[in-house]
DRENSE-807115 format. One record per atom (N, C-alpha, C, O): x, y, z. Coordinates in steps of 0.2 Angstrom, whole numbers, plus 2048, in hexadecimal, padded with zeros to 3 digits. Example, Ala and Ser with C-alpha at 12.3 -4.5 7.8 and 13.67 -1.06 7.14 Angstrom:
BEGIN
8427E4827 83E7EA827 8427F0827 8477EF82A 8407F5823 8447FB824 840800827 843806828 
END
This chain:
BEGIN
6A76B5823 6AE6B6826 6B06BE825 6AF6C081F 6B26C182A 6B56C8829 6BE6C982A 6C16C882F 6BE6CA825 6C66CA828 6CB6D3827 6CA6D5821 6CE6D582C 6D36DB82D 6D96D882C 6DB6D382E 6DB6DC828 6E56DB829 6E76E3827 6E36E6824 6ED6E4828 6EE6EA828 6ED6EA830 6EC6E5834 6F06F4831 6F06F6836 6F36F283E 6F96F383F 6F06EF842 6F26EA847 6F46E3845 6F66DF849 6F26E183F 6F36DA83D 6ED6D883C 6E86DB83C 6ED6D083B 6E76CD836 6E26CB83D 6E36CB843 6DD6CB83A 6D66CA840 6D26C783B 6D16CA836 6CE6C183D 6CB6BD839 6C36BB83C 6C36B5840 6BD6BE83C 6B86BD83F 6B36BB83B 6B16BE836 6B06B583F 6AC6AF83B 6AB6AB83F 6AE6AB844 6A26A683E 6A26A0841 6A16A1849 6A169B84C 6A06A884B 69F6A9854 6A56AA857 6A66AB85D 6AC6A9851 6B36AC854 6B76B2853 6B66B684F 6BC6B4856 6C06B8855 6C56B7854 6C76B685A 6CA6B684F 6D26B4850 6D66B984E 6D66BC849 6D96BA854 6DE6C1853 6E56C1855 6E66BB858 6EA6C4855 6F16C4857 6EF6C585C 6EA6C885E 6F76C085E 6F96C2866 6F96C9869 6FA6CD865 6F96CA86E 6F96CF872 6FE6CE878 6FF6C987B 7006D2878 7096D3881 7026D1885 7036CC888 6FD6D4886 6FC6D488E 6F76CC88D 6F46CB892 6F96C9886 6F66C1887 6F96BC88C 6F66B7890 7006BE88B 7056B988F 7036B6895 7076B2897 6FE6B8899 6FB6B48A0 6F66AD89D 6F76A789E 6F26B0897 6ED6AB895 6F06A5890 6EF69F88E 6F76AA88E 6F96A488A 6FE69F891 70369B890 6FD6A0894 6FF69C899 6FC69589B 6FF69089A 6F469789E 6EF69689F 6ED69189A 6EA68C89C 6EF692893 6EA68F890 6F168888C 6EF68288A 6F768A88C 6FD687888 70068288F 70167C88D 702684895 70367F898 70067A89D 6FF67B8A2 6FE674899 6FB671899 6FE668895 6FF66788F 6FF66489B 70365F897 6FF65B893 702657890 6F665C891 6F565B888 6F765E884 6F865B87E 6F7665885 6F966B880 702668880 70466987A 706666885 70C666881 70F66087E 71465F87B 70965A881 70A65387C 707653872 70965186D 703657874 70165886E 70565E866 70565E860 70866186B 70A668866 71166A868 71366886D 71566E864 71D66E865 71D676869 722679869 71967786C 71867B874 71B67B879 71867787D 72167E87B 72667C880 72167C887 71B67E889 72767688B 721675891 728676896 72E674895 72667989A 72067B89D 71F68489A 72368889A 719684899 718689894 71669089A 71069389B 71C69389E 71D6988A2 71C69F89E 71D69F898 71B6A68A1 71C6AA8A0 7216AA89B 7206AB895 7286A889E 72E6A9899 72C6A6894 72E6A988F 7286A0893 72769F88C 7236A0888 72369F882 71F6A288B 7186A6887 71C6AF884 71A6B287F 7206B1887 7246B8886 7286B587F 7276B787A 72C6AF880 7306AE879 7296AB873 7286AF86E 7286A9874 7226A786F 71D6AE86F 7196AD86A 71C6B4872 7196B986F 71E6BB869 71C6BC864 7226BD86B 7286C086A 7296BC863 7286BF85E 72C6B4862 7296B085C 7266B3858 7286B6853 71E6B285A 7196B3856 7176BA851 7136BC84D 71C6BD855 71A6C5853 7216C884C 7216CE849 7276C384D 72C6C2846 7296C3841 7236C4840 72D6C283D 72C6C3834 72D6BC831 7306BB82C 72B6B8835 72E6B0833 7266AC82F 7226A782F 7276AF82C 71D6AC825 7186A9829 7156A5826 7156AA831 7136A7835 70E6AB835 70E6B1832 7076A983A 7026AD839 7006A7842 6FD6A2842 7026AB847 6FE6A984D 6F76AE84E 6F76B484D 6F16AB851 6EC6AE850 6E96AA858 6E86A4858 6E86AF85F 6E56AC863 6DA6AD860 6D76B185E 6DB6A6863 6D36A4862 6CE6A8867 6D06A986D 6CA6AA866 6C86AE86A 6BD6AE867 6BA6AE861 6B96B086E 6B36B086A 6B26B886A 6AE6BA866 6B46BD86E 6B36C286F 6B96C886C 6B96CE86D 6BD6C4868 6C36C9868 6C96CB86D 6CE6CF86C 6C66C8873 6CA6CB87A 6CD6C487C 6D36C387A 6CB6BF880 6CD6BA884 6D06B4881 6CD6AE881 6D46B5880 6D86AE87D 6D46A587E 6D36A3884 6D26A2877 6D269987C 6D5698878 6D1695873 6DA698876 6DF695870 6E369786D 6E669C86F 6E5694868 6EA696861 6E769185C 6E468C85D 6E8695854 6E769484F 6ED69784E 6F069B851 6F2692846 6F8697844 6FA69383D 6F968D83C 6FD695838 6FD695834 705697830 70869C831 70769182C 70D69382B 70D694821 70D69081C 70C69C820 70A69C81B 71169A815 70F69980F 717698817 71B696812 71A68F80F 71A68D80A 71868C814 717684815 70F682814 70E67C812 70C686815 703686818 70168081D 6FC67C81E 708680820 70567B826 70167F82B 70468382F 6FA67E82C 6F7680834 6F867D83A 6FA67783A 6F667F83E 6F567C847 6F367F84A 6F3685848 6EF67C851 6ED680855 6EC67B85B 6EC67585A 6E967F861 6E967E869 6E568186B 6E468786A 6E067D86E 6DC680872 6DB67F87B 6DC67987C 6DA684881 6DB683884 6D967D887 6D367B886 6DC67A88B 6D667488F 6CF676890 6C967388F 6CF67D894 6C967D897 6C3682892 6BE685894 6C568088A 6C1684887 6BE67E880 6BB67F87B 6C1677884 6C167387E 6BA66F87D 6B766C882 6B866E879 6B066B878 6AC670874 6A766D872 6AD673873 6AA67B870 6A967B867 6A567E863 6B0677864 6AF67785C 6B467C85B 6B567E855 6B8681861 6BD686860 6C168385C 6C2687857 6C567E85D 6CA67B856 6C867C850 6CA68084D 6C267784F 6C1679848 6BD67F843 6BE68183D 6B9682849 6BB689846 6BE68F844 6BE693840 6C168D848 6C8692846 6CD690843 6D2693842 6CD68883F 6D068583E 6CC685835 6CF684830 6C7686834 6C468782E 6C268F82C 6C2690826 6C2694832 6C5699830 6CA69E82D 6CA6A482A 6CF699830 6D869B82B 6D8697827 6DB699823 6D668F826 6D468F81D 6D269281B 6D6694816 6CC69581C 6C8698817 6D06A0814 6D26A280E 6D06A181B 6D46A8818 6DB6A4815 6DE6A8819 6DE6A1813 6E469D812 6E269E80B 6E56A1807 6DE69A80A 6DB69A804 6D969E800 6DB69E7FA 6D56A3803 6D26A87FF 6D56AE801 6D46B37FD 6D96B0806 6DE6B6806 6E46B7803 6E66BB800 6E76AF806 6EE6B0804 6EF6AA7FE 6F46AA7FC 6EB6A77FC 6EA6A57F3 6EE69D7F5 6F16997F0 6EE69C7FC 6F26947FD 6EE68F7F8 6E868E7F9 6F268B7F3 6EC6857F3 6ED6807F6 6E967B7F6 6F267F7FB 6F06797FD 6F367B805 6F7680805 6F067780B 6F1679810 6F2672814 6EE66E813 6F7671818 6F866A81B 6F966A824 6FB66F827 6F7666826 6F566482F 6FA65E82E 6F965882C 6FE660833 701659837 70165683C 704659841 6FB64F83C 6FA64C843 6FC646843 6FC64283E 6FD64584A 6FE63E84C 6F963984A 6F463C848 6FA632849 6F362E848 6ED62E84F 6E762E850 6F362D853 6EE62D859 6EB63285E 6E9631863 6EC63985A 6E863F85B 6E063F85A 6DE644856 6DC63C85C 6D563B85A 6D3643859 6D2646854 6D364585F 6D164D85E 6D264F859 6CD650855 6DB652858 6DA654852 6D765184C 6D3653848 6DA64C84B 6D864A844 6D164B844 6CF64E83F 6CD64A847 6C364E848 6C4653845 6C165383F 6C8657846 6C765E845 6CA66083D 6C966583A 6CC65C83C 6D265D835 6CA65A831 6C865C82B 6C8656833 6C365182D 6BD65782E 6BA658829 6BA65B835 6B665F833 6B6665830 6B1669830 6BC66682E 6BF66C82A 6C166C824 6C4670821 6BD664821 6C066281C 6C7660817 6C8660811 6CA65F81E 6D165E81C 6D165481B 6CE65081F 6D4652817 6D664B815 6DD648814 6E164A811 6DD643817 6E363D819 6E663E813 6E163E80F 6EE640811 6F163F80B 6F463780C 6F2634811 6F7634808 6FA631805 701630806 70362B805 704636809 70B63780B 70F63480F 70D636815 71363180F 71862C814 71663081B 71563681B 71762D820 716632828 71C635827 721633824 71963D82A 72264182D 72363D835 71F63C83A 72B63C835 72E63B83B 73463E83D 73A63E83B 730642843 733647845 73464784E 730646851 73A649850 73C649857 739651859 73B657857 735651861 733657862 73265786A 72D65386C 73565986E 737657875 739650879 73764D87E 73E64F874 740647875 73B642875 73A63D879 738643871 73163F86D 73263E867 733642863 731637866 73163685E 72A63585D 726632860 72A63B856 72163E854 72263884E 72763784A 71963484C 71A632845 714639844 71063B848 71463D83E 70F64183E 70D63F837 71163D832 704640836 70164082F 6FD64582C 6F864882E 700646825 6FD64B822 6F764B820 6F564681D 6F3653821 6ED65281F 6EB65981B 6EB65E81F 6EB658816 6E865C812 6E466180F 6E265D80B 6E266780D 6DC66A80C 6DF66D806 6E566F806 6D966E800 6DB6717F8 6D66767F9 6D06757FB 6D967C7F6 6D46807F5 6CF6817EE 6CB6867EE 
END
């Protein structure tokens, strides 16, 4: 794993990937890749995920609010996703394009901001909250070595949806 921070922001490359901050001139791809009604049954991703919303969530992502958005990328240039990281809480998440899915792009960009969570920013403990009936994800959390806690479900309302969400784990 090679990781940059400083200078343009954090860049993390490993595994055949490149995860890097957003970019202004992403706003097409992050279109492309975010609206999408799995992408917004699945994640708290405004739908319909237009221009205008991809501008307010650039604009989000690029605040002083303890987040760490990083699009997924194999080249450094062309967006198929998100990876993102909320270092106050150490909760992660991530989205990957429909048309980039089959590939193992989740989980490794998903075990490469562990790794740096862990060995960068000194998290020990890092938590994913999934539905039970998210088969996908949950794949991905257990190939990353993340494990089902014990913890009562979170129940949370998120586009006039009652979410039951289950926490899942990883210790450094």
């Amino acid at each position: 794993m090679t990781i940059r921070y400083g200078g343009p922001g954090v860049r993390i490359a490993g595994d055949g990937l490149v995860l890097r901050e957003w970019e202004r001139g992403d706003l097409a791809a992050m279109c492309e890749l975010f609206d999408n009604p799995e992408v917004a049954y699945w994640t708290p991703l405004r739908a319909p995920f237009d221009l205008v919303a991809a501008e307010a969530y650039y604009d989000a992502a690029h605040t002083d609010n303890g987040r760490i958005h990083l699009a997924i990328t194999t080249d450094g240039e062309q967006p198929l996703g998100e990876v993102m990281l909320n270092e106050k809480t150490g909760a992660l998440g991530y989205a990957v394009g429909p048309a980039h899915r089959g590939q193992g792009l989740a989980a490794r960009s998903l075990g490469l901001l562990t790794n740096y969570a862990h060995e960068v920013l000194g998290l020990p403990r890092l938590i994913l909250e999934i539905e039970p009936d998210n088969d996908a994800s949950s794949s991905v959390a257990r190939r990353c070595g993340y494990t089902l806690t014990d913890l009562p479900p979170n129940q949370v309302m998120d586009k006039g949806r009652d979410l039951i969400l289950l926490t899942w784990q990883h210790l450094a």
